[in-house]
Backbone as JSON, one array per atom type, in Angstrom:
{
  "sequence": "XXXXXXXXXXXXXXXXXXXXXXXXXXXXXXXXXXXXXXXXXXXXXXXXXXXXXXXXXXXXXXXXXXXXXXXXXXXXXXXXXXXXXXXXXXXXXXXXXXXXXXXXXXXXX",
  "N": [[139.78, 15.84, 60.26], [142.99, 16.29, 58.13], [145.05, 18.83, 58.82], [146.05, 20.71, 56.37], [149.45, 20.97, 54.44], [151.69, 23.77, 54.2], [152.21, 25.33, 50.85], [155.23, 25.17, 49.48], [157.77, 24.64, 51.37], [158.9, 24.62, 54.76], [159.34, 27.59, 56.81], [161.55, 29.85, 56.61], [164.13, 30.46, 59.21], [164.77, 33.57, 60.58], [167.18, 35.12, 60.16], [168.4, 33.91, 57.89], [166.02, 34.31, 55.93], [165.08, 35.82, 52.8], [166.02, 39.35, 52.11], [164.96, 42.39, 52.57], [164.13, 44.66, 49.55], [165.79, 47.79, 48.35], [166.11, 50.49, 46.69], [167.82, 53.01, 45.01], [169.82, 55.64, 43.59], [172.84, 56.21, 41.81], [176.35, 57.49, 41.29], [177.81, 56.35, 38.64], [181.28, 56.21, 38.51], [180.92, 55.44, 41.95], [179.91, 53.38, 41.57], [181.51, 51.93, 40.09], [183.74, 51.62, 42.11], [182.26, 50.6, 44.46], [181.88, 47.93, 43.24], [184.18, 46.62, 42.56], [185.25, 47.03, 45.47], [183.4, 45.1, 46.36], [184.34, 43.18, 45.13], [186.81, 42.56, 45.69], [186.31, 41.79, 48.5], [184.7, 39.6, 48.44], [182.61, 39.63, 48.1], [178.72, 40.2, 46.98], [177.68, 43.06, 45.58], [175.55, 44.19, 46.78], [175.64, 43.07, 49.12], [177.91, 44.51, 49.64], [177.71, 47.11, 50.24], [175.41, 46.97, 51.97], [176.85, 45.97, 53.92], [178.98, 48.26, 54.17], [177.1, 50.16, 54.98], [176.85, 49.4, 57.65], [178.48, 48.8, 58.96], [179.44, 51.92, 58.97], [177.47, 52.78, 60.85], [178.0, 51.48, 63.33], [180.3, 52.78, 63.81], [179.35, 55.46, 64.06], [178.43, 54.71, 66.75], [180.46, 53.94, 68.41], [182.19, 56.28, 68.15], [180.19, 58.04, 69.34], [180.46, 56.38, 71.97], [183.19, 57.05, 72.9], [183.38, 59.7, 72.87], [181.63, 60.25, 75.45], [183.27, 58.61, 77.04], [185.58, 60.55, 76.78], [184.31, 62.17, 77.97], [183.91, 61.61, 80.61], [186.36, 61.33, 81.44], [187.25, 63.68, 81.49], [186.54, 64.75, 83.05], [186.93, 63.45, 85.6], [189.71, 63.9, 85.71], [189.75, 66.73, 86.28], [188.65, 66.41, 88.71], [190.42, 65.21, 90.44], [192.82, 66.64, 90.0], [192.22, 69.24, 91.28], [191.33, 67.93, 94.06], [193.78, 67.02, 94.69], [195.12, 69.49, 94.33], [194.0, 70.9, 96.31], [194.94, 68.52, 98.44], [197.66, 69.52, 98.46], [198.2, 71.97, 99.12], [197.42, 71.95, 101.63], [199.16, 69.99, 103.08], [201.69, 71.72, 102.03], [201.27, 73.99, 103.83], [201.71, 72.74, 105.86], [204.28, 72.24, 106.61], [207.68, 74.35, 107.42], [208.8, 76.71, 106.29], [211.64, 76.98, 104.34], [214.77, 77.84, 106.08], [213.55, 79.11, 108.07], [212.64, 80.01, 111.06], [210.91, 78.73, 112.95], [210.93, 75.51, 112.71], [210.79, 72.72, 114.69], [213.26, 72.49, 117.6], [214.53, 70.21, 117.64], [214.72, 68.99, 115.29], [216.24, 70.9, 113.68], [219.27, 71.22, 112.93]],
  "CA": [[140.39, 16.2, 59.0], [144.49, 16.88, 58.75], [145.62, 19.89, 58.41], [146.79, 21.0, 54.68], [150.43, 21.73, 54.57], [151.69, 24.73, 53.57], [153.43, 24.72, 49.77], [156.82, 25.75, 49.17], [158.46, 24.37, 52.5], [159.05, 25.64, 55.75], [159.43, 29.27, 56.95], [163.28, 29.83, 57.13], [164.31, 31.58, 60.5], [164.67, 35.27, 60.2], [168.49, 35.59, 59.14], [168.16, 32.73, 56.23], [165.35, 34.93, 54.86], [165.66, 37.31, 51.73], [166.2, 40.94, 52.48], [164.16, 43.63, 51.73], [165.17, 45.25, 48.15], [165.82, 49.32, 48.56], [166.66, 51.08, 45.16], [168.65, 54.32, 45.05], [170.38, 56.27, 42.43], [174.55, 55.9, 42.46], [176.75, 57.16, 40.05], [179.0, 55.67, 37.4], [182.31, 56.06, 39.49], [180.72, 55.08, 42.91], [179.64, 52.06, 41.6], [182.83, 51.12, 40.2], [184.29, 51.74, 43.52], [181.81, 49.21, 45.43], [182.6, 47.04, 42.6], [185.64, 46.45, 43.05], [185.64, 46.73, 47.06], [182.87, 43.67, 46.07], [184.99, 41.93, 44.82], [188.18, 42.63, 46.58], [185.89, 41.22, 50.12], [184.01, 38.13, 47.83], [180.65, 39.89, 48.47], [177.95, 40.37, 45.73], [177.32, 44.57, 45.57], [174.55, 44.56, 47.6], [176.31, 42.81, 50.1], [179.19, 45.02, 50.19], [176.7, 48.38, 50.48], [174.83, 46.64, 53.3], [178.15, 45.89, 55.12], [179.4, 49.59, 54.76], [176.21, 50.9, 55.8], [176.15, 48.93, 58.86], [180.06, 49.39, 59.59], [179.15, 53.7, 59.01], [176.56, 52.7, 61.94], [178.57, 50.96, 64.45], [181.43, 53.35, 63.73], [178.82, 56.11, 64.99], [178.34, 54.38, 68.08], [181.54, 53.79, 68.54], [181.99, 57.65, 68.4], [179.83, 58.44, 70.56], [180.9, 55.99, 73.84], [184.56, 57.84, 72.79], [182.89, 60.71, 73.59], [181.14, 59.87, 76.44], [184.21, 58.12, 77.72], [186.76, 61.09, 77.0], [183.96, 63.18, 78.97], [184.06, 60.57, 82.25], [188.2, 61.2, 82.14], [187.88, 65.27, 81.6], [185.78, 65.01, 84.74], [187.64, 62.78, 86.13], [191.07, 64.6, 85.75], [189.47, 67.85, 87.02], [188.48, 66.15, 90.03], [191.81, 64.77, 90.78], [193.49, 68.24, 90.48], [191.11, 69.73, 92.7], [191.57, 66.97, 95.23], [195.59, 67.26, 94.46], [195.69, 71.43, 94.72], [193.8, 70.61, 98.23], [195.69, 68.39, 99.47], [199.32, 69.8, 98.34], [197.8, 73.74, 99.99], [197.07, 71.38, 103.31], [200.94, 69.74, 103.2], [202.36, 72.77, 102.07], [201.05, 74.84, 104.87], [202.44, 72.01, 107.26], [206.18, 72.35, 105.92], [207.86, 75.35, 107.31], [209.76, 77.21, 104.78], [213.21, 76.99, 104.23], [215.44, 78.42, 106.36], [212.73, 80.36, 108.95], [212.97, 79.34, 112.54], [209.71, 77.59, 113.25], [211.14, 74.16, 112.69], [211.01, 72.59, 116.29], [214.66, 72.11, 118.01], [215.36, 68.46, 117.64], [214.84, 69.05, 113.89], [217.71, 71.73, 113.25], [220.95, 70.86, 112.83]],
  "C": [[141.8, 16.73, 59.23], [144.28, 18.03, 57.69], [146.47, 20.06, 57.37], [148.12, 21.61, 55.31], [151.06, 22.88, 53.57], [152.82, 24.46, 51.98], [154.42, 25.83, 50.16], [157.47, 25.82, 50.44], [158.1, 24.77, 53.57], [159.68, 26.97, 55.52], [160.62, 28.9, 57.3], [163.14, 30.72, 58.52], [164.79, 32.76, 59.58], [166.14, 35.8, 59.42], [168.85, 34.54, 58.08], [167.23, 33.74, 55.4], [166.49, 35.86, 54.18], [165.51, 38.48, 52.4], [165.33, 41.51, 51.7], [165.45, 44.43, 50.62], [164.83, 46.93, 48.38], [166.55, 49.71, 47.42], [167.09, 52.49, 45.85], [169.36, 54.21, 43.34], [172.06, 56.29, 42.73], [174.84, 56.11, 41.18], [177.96, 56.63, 39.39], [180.16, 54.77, 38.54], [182.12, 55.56, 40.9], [180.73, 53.52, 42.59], [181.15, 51.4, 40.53], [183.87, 50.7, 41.39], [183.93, 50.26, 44.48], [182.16, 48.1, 44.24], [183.49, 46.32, 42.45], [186.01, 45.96, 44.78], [184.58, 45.31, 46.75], [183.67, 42.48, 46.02], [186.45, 41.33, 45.43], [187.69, 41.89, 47.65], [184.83, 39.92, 49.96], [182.53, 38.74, 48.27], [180.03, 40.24, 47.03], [178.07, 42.48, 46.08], [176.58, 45.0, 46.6], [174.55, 43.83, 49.11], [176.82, 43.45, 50.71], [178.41, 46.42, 50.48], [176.33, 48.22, 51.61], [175.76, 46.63, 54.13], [178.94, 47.47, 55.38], [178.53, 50.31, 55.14], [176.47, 50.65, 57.26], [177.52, 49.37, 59.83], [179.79, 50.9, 59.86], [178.27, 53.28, 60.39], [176.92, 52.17, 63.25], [179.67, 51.83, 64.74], [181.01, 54.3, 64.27], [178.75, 55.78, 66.63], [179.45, 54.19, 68.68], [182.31, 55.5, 69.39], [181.65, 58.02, 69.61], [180.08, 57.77, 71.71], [182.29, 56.61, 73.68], [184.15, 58.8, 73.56], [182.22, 60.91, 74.81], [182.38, 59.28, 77.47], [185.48, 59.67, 78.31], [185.68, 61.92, 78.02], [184.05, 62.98, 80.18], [185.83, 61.19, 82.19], [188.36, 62.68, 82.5], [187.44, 65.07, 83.06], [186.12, 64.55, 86.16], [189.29, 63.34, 87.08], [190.53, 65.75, 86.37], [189.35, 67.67, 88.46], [189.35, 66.0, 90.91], [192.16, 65.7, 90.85], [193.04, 68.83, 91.14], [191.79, 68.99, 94.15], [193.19, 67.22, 95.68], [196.28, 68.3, 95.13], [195.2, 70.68, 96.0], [194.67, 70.28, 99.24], [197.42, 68.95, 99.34], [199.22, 71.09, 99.09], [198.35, 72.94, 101.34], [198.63, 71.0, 103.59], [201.55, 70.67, 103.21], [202.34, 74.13, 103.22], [202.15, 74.27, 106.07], [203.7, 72.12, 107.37], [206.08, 73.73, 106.16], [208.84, 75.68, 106.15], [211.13, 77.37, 105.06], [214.04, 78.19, 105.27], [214.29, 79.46, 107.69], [212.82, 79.06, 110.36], [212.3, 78.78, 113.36], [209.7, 76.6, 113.17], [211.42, 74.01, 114.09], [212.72, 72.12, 116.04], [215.08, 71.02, 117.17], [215.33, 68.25, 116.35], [216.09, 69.5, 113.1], [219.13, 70.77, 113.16], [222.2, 71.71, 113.17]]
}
């Protein structure tokens, strides 16, 4: 016996499907706002909502590797000055000082 096919087509892949519908409360002036940015970026409303949600969400992440990044450079830069003072103490020891008489002969003038 064949197998009955299913009505109303095939299953679309996953980003062809419809979206889940999420209600909220928004007022007056907001929604003139997305209204407008709607239409200003050719998106329907619930387009342009979904797209600034998702932008607010990448813009977090974003954030945070900033932060994570500027913390790799503080740590970074501290290290380096450290390393820096070290070695400029170690040179500076080696250099006699101006004018004192511990420079070997063949140095003087």
């Amino acid at each position: 016996m064949e197998k009955k096919r299913r009505r109303g087509g095939q299953r679309k892949p996953a980003a062809l499907r419809k979206r889940k519908s999420l209600t909220f409360r928004i007022r007056d002036r907001m929604r003139a706002v997305l209204k407008e940015a709607a239409a200003d970026n050719e998106r329907s409303i619930s387009e342009e909502v979904e797209h600034r949600l998702m932008m607010s969400f990448l813009n977090e992440d974003i954030v945070e590797k900033l932060d994570q990044t500027n913390t790799l450079l503080e740590t970074t830069l501290r290290a380096f000055r450290t390393t820096a003072g070290i070695l400029f103490k170690q040179s500076a020891n080696d250099i006699p000082a101006c004018g004192s008489d511990s420079a070997p002969s063949s140095e003087r003038r």
